[in-house]
Backbone as JSON Lines, residues from 0, in Angstrom:
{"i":0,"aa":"X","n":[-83.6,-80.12,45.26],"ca":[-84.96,-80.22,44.76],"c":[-85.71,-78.91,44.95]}
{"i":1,"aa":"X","n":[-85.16,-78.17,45.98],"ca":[-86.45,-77.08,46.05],"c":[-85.58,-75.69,45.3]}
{"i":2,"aa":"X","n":[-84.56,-76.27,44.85],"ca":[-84.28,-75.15,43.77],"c":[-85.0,-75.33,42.58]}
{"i":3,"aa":"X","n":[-85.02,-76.87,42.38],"ca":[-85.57,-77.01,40.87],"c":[-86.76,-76.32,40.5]}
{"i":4,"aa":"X","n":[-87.77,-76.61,42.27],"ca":[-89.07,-76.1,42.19],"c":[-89.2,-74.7,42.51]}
{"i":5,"aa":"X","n":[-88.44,-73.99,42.92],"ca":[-88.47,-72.44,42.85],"c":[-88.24,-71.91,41.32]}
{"i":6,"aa":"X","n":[-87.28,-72.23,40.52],"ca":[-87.11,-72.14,39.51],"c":[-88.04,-72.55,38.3]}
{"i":7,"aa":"X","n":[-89.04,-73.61,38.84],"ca":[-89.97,-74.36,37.71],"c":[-91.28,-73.1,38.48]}
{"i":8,"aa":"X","n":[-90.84,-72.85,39.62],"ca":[-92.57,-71.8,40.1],"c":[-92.23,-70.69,39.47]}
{"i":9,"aa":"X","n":[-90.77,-70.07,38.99],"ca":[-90.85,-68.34,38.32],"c":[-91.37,-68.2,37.32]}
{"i":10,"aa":"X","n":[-92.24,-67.39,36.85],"ca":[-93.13,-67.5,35.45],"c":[-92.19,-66.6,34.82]}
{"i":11,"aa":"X","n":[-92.04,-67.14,33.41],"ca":[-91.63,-66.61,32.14],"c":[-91.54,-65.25,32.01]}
{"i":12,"aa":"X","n":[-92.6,-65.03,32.18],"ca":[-93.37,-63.68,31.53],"c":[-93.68,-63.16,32.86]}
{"i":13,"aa":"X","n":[-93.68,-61.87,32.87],"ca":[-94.53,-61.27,34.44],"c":[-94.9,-59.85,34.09]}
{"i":14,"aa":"X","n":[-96.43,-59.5,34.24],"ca":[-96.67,-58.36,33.66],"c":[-97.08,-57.64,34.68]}
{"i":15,"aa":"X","n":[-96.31,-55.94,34.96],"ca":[-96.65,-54.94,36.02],"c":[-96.83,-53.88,35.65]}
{"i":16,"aa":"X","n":[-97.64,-53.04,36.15],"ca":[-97.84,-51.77,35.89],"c":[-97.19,-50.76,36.57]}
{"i":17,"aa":"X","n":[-96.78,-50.32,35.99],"ca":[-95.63,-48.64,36.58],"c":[-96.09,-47.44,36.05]}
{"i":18,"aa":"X","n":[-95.52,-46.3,36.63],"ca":[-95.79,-44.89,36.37],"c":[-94.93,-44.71,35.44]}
{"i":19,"aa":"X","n":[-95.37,-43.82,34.14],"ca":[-94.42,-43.42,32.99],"c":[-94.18,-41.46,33.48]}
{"i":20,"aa":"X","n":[-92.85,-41.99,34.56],"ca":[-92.66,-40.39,35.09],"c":[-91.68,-39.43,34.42]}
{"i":21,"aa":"X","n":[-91.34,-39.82,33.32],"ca":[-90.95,-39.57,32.29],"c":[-91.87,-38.42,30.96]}
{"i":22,"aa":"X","n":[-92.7,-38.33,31.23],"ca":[-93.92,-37.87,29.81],"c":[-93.62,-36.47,29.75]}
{"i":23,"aa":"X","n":[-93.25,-35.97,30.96],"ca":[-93.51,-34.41,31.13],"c":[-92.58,-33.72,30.72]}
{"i":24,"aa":"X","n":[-91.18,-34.25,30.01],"ca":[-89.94,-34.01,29.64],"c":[-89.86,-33.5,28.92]}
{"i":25,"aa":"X","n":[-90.87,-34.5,27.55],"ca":[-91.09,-33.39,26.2],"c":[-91.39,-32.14,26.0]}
{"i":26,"aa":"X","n":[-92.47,-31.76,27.08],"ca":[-93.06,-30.59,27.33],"c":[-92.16,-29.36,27.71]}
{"i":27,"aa":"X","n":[-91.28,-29.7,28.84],"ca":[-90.31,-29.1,29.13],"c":[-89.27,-28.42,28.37]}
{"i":28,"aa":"X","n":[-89.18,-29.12,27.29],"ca":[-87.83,-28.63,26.58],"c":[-88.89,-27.58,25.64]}
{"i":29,"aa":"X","n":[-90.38,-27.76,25.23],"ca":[-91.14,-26.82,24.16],"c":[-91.23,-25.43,25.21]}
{"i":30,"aa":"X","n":[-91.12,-25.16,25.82],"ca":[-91.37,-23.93,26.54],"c":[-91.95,-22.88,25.95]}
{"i":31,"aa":"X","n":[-93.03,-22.34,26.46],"ca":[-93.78,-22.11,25.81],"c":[-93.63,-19.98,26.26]}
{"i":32,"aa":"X","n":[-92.37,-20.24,27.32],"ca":[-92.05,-18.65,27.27],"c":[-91.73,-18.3,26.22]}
{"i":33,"aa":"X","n":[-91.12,-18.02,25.5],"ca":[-90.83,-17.33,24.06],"c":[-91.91,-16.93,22.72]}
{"i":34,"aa":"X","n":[-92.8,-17.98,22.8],"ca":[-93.93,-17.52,22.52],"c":[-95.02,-16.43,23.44]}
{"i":35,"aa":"X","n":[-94.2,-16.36,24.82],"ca":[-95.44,-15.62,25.38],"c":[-94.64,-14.25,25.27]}
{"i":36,"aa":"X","n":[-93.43,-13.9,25.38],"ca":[-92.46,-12.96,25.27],"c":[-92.49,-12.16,24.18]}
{"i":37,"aa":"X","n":[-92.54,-12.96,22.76],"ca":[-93.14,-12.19,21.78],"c":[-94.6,-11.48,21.57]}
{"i":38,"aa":"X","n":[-95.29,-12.41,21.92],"ca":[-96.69,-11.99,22.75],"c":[-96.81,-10.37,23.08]}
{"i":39,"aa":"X","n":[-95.83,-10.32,24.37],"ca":[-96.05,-8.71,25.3],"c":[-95.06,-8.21,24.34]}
{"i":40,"aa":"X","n":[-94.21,-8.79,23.66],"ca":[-93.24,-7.31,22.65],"c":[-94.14,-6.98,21.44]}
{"i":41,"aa":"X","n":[-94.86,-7.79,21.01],"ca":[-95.38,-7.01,19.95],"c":[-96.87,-6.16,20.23]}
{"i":42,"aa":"X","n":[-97.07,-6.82,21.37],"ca":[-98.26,-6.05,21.9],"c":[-98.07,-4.63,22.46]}
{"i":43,"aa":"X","n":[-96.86,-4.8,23.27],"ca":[-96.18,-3.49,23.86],"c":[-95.41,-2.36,22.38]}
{"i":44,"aa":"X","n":[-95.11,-3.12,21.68],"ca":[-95.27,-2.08,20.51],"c":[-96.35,-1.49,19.48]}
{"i":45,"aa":"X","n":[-97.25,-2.56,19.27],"ca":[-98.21,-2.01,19.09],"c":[-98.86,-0.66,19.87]}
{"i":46,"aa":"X","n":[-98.96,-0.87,21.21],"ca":[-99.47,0.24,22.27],"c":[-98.91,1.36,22.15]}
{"i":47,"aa":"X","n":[-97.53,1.24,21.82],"ca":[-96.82,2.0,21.9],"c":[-97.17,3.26,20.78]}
{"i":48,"aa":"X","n":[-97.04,2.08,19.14],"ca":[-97.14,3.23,17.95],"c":[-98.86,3.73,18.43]}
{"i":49,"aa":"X","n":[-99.72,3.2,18.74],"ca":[-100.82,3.93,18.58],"c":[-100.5,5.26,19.37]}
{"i":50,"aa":"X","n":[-100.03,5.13,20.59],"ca":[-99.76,6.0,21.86],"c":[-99.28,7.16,21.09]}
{"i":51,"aa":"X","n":[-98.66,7.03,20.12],"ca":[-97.26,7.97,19.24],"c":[-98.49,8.97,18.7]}
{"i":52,"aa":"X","n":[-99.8,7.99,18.14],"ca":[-100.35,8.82,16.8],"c":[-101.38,9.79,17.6]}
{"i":53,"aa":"X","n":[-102.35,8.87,18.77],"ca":[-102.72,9.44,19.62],"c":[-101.5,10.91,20.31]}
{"i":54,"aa":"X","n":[-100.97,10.9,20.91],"ca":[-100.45,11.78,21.34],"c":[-99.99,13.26,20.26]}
{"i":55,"aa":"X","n":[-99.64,13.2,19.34],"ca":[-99.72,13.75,17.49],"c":[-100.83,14.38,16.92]}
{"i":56,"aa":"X","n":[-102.08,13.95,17.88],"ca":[-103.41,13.94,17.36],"c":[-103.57,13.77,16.1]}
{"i":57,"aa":"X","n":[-103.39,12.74,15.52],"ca":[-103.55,11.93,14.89],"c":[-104.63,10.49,14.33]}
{"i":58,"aa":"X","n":[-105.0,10.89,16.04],"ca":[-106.13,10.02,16.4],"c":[-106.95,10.07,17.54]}
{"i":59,"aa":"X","n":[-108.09,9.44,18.09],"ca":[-109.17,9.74,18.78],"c":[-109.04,9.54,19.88]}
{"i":60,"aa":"X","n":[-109.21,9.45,21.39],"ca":[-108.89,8.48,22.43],"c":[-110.07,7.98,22.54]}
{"i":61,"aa":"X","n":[-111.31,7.99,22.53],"ca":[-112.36,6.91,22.41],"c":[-112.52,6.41,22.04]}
{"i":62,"aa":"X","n":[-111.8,6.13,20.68],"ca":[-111.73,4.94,19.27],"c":[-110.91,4.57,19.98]}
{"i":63,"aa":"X","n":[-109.79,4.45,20.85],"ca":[-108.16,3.96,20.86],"c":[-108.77,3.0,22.16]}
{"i":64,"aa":"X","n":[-109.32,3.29,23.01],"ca":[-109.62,2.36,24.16],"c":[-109.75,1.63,24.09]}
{"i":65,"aa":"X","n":[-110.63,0.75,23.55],"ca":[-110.89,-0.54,23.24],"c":[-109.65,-1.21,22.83]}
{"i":66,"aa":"X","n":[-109.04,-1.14,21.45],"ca":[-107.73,-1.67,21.02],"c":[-106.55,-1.46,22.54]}
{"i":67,"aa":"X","n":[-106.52,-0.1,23.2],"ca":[-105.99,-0.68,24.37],"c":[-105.99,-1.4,25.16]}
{"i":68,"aa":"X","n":[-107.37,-1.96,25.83],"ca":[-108.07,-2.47,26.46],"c":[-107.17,-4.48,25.76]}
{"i":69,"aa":"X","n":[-107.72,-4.0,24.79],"ca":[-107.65,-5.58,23.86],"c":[-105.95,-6.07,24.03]}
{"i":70,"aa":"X","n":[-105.44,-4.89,23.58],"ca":[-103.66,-4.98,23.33],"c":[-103.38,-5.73,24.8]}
{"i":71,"aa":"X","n":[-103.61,-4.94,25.8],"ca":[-102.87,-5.17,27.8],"c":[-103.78,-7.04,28.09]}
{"i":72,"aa":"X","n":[-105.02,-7.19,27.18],"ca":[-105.57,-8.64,27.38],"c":[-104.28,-9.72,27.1]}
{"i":73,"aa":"X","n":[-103.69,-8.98,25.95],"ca":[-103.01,-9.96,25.11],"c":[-101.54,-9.93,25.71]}
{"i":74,"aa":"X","n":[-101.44,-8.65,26.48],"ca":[-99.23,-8.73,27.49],"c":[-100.1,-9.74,28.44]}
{"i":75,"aa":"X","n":[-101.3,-9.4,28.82],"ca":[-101.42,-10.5,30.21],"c":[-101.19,-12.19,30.07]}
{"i":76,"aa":"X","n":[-102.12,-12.22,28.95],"ca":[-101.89,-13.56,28.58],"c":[-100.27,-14.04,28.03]}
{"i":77,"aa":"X","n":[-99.52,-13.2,27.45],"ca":[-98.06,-13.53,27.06],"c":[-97.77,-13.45,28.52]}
{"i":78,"aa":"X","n":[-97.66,-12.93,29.18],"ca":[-97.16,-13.32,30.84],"c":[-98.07,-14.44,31.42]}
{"i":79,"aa":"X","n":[-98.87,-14.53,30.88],"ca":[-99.09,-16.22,31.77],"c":[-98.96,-17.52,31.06]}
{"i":80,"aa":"X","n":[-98.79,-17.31,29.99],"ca":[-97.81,-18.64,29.12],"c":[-96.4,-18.71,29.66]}
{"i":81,"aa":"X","n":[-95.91,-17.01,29.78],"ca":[-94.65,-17.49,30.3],"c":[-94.29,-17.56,32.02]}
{"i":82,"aa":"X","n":[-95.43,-18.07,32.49],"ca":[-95.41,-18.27,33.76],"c":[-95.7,-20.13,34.02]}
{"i":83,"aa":"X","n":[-96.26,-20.15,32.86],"ca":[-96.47,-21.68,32.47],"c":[-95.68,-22.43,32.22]}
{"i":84,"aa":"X","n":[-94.19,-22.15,31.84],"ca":[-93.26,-22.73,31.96],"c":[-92.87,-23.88,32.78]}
{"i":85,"aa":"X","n":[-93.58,-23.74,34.0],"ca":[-93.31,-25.04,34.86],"c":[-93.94,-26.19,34.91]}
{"i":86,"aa":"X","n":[-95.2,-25.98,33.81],"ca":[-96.26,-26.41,33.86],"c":[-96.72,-26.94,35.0]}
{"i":87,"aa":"X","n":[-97.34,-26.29,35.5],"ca":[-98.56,-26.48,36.87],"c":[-99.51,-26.52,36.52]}
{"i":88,"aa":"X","n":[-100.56,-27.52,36.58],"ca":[-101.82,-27.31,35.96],"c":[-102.38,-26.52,36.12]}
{"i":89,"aa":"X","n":[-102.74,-25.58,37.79],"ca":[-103.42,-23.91,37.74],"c":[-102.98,-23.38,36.26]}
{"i":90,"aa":"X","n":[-101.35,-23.35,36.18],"ca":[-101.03,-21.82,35.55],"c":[-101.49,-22.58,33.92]}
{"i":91,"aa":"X","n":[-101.45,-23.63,33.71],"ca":[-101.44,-24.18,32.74],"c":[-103.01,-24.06,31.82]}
{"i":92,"aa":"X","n":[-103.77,-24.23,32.96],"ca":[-105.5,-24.11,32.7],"c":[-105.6,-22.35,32.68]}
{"i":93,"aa":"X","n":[-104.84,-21.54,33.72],"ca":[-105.06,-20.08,33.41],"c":[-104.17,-19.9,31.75]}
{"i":94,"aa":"X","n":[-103.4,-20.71,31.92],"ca":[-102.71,-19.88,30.2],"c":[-104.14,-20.63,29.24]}
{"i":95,"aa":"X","n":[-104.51,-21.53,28.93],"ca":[-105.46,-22.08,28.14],"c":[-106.31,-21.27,28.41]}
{"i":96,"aa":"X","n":[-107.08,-20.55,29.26],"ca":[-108.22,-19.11,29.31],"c":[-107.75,-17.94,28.73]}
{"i":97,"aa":"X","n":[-106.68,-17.54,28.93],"ca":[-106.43,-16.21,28.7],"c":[-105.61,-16.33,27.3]}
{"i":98,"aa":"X","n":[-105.39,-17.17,26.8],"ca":[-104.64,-17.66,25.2],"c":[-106.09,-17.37,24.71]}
{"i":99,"aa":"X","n":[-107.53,-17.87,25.24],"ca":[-108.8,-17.5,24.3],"c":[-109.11,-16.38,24.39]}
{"i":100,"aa":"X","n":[-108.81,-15.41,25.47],"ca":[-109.09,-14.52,25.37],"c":[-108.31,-13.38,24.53]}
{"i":101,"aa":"X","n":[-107.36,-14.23,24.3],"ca":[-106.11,-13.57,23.73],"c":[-106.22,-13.38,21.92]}
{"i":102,"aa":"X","n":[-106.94,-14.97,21.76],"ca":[-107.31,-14.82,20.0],"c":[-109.22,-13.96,20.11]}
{"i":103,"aa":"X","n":[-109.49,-13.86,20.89],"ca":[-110.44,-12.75,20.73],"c":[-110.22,-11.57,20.65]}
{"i":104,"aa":"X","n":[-109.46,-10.99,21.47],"ca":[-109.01,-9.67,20.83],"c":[-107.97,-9.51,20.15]}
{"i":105,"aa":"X","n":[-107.4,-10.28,19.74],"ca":[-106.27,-10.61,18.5],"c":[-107.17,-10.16,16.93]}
{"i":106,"aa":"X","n":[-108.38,-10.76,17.23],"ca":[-109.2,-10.53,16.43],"c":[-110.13,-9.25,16.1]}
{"i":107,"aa":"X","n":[-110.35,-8.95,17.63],"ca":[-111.47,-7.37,18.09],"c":[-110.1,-6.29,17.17]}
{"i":108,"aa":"X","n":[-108.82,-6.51,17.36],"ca":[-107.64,-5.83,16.84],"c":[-107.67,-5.82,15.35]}
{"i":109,"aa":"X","n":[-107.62,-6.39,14.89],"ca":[-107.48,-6.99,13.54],"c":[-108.69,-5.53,12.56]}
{"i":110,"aa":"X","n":[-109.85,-6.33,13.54],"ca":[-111.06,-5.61,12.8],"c":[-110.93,-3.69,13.09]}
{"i":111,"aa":"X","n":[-110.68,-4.09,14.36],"ca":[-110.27,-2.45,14.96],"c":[-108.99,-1.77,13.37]}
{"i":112,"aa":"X","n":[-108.54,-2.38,13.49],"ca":[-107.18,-1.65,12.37],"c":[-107.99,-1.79,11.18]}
{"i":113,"aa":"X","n":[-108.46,-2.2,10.65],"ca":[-109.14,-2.46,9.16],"c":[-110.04,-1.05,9.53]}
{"i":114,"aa":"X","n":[-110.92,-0.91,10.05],"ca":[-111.93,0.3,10.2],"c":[-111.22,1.26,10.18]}
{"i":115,"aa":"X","n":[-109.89,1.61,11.39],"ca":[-109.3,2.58,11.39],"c":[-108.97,2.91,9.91]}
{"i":116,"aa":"X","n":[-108.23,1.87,9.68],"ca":[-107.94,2.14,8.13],"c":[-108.83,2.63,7.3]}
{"i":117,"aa":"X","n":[-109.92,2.29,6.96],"ca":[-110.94,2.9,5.73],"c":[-111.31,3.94,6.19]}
{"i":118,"aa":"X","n":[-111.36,4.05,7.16],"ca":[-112.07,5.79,7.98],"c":[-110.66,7.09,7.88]}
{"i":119,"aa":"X","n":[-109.41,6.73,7.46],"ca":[-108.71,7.68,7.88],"c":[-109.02,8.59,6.19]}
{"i":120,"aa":"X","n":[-109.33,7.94,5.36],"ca":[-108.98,8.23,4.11],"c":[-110.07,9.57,3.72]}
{"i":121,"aa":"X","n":[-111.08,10.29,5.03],"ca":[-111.64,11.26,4.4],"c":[-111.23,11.99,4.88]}
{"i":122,"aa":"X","n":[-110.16,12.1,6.05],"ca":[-109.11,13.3,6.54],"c":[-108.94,14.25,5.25]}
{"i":123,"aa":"X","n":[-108.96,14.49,4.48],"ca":[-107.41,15.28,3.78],"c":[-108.74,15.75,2.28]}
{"i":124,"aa":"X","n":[-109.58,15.17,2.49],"ca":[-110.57,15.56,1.26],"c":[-110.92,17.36,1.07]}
{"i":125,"aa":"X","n":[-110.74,17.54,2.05],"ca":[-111.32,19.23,2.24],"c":[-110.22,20.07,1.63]}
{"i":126,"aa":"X","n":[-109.02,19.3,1.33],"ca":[-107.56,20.36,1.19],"c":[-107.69,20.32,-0.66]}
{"i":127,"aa":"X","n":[-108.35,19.21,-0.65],"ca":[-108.05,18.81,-2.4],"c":[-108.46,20.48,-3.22]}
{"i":128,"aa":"X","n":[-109.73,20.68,-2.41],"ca":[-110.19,21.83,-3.54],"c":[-110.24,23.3,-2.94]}
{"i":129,"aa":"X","n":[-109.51,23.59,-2.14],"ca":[-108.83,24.48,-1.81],"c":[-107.84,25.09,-2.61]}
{"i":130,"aa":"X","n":[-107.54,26.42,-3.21],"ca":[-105.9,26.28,-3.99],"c":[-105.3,26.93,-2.88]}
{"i":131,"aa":"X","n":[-105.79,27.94,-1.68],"ca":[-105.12,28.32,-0.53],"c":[-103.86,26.93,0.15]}
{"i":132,"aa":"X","n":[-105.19,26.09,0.14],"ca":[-104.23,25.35,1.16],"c":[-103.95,23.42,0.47]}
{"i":133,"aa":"X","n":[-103.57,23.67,-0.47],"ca":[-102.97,22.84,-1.6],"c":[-101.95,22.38,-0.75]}
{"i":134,"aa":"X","n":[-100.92,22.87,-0.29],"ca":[-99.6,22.83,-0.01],"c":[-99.99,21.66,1.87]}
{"i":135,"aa":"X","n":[-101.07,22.07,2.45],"ca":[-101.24,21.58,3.7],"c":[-101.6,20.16,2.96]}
{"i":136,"aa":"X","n":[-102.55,20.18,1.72],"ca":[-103.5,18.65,1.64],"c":[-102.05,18.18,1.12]}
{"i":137,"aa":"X","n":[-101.02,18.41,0.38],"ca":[-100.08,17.25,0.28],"c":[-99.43,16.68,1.44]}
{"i":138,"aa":"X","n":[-99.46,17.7,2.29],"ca":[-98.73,17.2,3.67],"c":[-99.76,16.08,4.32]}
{"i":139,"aa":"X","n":[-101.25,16.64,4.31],"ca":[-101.88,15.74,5.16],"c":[-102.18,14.57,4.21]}
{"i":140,"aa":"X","n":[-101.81,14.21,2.86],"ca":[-101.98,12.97,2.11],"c":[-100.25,12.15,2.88]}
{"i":141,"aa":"X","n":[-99.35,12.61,3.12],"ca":[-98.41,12.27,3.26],"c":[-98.39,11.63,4.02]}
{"i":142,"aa":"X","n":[-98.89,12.08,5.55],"ca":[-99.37,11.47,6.46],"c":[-100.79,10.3,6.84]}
{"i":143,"aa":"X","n":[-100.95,10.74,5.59],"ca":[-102.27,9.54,5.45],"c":[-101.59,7.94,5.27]}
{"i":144,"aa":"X","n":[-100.79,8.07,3.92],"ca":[-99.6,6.85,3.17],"c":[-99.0,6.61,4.53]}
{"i":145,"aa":"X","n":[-98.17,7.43,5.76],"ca":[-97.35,6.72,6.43],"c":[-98.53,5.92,7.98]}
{"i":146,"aa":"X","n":[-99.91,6.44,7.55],"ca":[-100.64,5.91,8.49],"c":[-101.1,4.44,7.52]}
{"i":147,"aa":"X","n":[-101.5,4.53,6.47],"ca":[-102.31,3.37,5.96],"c":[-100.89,2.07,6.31]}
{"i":148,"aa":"X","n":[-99.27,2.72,5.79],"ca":[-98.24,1.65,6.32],"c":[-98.61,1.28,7.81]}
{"i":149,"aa":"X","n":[-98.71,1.77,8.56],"ca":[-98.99,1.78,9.9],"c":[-99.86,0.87,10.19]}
{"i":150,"aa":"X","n":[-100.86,1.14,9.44],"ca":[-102.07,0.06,9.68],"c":[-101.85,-1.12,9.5]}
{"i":151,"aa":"X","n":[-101.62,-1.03,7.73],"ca":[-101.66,-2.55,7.26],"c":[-99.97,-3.41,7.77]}
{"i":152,"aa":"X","n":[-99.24,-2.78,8.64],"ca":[-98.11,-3.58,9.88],"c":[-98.82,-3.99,11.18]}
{"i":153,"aa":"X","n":[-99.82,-3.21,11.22],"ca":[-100.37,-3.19,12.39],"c":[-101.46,-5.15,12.05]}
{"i":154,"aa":"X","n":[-101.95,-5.11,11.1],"ca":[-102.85,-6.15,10.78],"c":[-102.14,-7.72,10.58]}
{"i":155,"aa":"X","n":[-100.84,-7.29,10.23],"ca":[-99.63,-8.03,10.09],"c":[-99.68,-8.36,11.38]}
{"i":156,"aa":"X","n":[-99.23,-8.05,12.13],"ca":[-99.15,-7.82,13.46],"c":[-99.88,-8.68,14.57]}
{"i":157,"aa":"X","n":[-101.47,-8.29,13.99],"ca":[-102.41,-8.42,14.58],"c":[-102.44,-10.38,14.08]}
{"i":158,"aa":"X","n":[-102.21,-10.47,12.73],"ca":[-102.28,-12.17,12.23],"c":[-100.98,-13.09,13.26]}
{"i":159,"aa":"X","n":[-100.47,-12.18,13.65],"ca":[-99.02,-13.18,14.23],"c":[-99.48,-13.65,15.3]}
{"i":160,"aa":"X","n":[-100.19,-12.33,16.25],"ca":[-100.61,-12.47,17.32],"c":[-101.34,-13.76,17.82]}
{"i":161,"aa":"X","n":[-102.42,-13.84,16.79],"ca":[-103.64,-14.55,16.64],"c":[-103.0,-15.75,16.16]}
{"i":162,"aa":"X","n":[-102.04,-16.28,15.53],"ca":[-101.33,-17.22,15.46],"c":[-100.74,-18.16,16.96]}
{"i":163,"aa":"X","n":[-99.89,-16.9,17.35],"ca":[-99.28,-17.81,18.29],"c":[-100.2,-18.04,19.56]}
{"i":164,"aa":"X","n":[-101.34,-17.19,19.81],"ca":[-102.58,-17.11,20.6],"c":[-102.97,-18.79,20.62]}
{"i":165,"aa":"X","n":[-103.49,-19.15,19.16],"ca":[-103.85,-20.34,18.84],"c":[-102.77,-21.41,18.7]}
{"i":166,"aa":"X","n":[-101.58,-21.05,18.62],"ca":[-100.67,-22.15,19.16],"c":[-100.13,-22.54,20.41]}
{"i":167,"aa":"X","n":[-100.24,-21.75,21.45],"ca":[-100.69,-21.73,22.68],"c":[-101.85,-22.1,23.54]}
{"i":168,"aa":"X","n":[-102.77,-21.99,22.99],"ca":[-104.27,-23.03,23.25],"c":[-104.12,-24.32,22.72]}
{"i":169,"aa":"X","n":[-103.49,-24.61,21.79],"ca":[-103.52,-26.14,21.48],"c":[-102.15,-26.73,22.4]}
{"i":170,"aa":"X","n":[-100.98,-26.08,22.89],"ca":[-100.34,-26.53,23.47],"c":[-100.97,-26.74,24.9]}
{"i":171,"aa":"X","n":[-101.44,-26.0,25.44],"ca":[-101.86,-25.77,26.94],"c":[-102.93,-27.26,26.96]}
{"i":172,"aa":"X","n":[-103.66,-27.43,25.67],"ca":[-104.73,-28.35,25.43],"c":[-103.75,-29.6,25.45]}
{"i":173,"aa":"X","n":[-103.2,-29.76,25.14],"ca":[-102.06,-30.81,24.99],"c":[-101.26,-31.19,26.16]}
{"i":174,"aa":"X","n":[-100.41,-30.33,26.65],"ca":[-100.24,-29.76,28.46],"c":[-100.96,-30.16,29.58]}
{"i":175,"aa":"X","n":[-101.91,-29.86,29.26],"ca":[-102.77,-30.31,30.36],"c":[-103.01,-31.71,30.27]}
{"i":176,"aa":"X","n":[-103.67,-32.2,29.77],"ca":[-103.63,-33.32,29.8],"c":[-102.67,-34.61,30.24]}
{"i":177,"aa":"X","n":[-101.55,-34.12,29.73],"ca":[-100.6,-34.88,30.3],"c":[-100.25,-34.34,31.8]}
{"i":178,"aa":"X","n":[-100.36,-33.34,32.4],"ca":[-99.96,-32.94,33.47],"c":[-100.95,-33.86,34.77]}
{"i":179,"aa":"X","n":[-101.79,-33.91,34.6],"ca":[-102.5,-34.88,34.88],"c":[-101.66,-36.3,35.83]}
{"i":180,"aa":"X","n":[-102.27,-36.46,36.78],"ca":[-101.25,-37.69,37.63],"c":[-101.58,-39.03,36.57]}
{"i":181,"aa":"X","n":[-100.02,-39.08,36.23],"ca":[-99.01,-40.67,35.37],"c":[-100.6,-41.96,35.39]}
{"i":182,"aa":"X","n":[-100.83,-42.07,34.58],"ca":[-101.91,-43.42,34.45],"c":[-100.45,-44.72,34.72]}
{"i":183,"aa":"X","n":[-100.96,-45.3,35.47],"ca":[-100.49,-46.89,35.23],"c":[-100.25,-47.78,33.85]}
{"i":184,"aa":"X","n":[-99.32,-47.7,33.32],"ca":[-98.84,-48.52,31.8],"c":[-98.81,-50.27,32.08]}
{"i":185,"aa":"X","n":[-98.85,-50.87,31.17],"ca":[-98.23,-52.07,31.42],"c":[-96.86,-52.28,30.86]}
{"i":186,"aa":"X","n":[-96.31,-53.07,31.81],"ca":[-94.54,-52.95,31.49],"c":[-94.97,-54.67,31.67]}
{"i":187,"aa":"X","n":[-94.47,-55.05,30.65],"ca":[-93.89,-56.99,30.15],"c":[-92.45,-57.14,30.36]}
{"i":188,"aa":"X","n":[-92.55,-57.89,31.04],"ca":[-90.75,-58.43,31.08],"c":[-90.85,-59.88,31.03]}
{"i":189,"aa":"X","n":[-90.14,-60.25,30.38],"ca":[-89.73,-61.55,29.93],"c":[-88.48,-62.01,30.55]}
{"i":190,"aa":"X","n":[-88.11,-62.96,31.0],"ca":[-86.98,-63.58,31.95],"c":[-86.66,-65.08,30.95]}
{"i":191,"aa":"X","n":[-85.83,-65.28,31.17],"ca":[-85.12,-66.31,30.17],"c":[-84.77,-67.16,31.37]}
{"i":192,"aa":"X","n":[-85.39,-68.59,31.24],"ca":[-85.3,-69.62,31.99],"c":[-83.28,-69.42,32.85]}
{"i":193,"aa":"X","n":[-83.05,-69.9,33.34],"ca":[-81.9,-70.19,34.21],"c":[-80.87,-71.27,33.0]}
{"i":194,"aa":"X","n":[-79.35,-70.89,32.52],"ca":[-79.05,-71.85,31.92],"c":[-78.33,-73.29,32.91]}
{"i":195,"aa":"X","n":[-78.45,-74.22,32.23],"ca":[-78.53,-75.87,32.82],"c":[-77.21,-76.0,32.23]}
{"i":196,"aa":"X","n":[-76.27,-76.4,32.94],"ca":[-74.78,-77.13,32.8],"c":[-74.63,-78.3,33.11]}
């Protein structure tokens, strides 16, 4: 008898709440180093060709600071996405700051190269009406064409940046959140009466 009634007291249905410690898995496999890696390589080349034109005199170093300044914002932040990898919420909330700071001067860049660009084009005006030095203004038009390429890679450049900047803020936005301690789910389990022989 007091089986019958242990068996008539188990309820059907029994509903508990558990941790879903599982969530953080997905995240794991998106890793978000490779996006930050490209980050400091194209930034570190960028630095680099300006460094080239600057050094060539080619260009100003008081115009160039800023875009430096902006470029080393943007290796920092690609090194702290890819430090985010483990997702820790610190590094996770520092990559979500410095990813904004990252499409701001992704942007300060952008505009920086467009100016450079329209401003280089009165270099070489003084050679046009010269017939002495004819032979220098084709050289310095020559170098104008392999700067305007320069630029408009550079703006290229500058859109990728600002891309993965902003795909990195919405991940970190996404990231975080879940990193967050497991909410309690409801888990239903259903039990199937005992069979009777």
């Amino acid at each position: 008898m007091e089986e019958g009634m242990s068996a008539a007291q188990s309820p059907l249905v029994q509903v508990s709440f558990q941790r879903n410690v599982n969530r953080k898995q997905k995240y794991l496999e998106a890793e978000p180093k490779f996006l930050g890696v490209t980050q400091i390589s194209l930034s570190a080349y960028q630095i680099l060709c300006v460094s080239v034109f600057l050094a060539n005199d080619l260009s100003q170093i008081d115009a160039d600071i800023p875009f430096f300044i902006a470029s080393l914002l943007v290796v920092i932040a690609g090194s702290v996405a890819v430090a985010a990898q483990n997702l820790h919420l610190p590094t996770l909330r520092a990559c979500f700051g410095m990813q904004l700071v990252a499409c701001g001067a992704s942007i300060f860049n952008m505009v920086w190269t467009l100016i450079k660009m329209e401003t280089m084009y009165y270099y070489c005006w003084h050679y046009d009406y010269d017939n002495a030095t004819i032979h220098i203004g084709e050289i310095c038009h020559k170098i104008e064409n392999s700067q305007s390429h320069f630029f408009a890679e550079g703006i290229v450049i500058q859109v990728a940046l600002l891309a993965i900047s902003a795909t990195l803020v919405a991940y970190c936005c996404k990231v975080a959140n879940c990193c967050h301690p497991a909410p309690k789910v409801p888990v239903i389990t259903i039990q199937a009466p005992p069979v009777q022989q």
